[in-house]
C-alpha positions, 0 to 999 in steps of 0.5 A, a space after each residue: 785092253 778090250 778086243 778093240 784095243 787089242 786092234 788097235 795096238 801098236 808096237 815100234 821098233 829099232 832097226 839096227 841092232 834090234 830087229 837086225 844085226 847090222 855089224 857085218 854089213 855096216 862093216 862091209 859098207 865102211 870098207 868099201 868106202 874106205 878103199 874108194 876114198 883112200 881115207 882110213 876108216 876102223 870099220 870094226 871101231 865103228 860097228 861098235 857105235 850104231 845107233 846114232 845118225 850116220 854123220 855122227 860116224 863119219 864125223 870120226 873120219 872125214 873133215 867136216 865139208 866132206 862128210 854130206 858128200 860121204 854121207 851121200 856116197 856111203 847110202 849108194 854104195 850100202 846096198 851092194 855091199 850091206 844087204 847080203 851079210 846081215 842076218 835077223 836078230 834071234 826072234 826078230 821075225 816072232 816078235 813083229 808077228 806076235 804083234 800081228 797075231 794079236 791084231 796090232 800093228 808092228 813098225 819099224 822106226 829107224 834113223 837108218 836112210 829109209 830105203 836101205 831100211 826097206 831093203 833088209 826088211 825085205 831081204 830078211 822077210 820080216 813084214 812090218 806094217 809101216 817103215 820110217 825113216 831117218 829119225 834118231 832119239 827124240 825125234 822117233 817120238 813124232 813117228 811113235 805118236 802118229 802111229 799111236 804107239 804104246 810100246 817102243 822096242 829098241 837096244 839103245 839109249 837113243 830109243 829109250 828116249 823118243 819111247 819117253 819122249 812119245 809117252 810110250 812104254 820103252 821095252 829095251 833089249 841089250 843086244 846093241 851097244 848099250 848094256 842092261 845097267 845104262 838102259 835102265 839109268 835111261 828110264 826103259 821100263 822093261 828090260 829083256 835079255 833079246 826079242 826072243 823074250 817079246 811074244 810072251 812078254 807082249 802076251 801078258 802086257 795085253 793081258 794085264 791091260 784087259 783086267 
């Protein structure tokens, strides 16, 4: 990877459970719409499954007719309770900035509703190049591609697919749902134990592209 490349790097990532740990929030916003609804929701059941879009969720707990409205409801209500209680992932800030640093570009590629998004970024004060929104597995891949994506960060199966799918590398962390074992039966070609591995990871990346 020639200095020019090195310009012209880009690296996406997850949101949930990647660069955030969106438990106690997404918890907080699934209590909150518990109690203004009156239907029972296991908000720790739930926390156990992100990843997948918000209606595959509610979709335990709302009859089918019901679940864009709740869909609707759940993102007004999010900010107010979600925001304040999720924390960055350990060395979420160091990896977007050891992209920067590099000259490349860092994005964020969720299937979280797109300003929410925003808003923890900001609240946390990590500074991605781009956000988007509102794309799950596969359909990450179109983002990925537009962007010119090499590498594609996330913890959950759904990531190693749109990384496949977009012909990026798919560099996985198992600090989501899904385990080492079922990141790597996905095809993710790097395994790391979290991003606080990212930096020196990304270092020898580029490195081993200049040869």
């Amino acid at each position: 990877m020639t200095h020019s490349a090195r310009r012209n790097l880009t690296v996406g990532f997850d949101l949930d459970m990647t660069l955030i740990d969106s438990r106690p929030g997404i918890k907080a916003a699934y209590v909150a719409l518990s109690a203004e609804t009156g239907t029972f929701i296991d908000a720790d059941e739930a926390v156990t499954r992100l990843g997948p879009p918000l209606d595959e969720e509610l979709a335990y707990w709302f009859p089918e007719g019901e679940i864009p409205a709740m869909a609707d409801r759940y993102r007004e209500i999010y900010p107010t309770h979600a925001i304040a209680p999720t924390p960055a992932m350990p060395g979420a800030r160091e990896a977007v900035q050891a992209v920067q640093a590099m000259g490349g570009r860092a994005i964020v590629v969720t299937a979280k509703h797109e300003p929410n998004a925003r808003l923890h970024l900001a609240h946390l004060g990590i500074e991605p190049d781009a956000v988007i929104g509102w794309l799950w597995a596969e359909a990450k891949a179109g983002a990925l591609r537009e962007y010119g994506a090499q590498v594609y960060v996330g913890d959950h199966v759904g990531d190693v697919r749109g990384a496949r799918t977009a012909g990026a590398l798919s560099v996985a962390v198992p600090t989501g749902p899904c385990p080492e074992p079922e990141l790597r039966a996905a095809g993710a070609d790097v395994v790391l134990p979290d991003l606080t591995a990212l930096p020196a990871w990304l270092e020898a990346y580029v490195a081993a592209q200049e040869v």
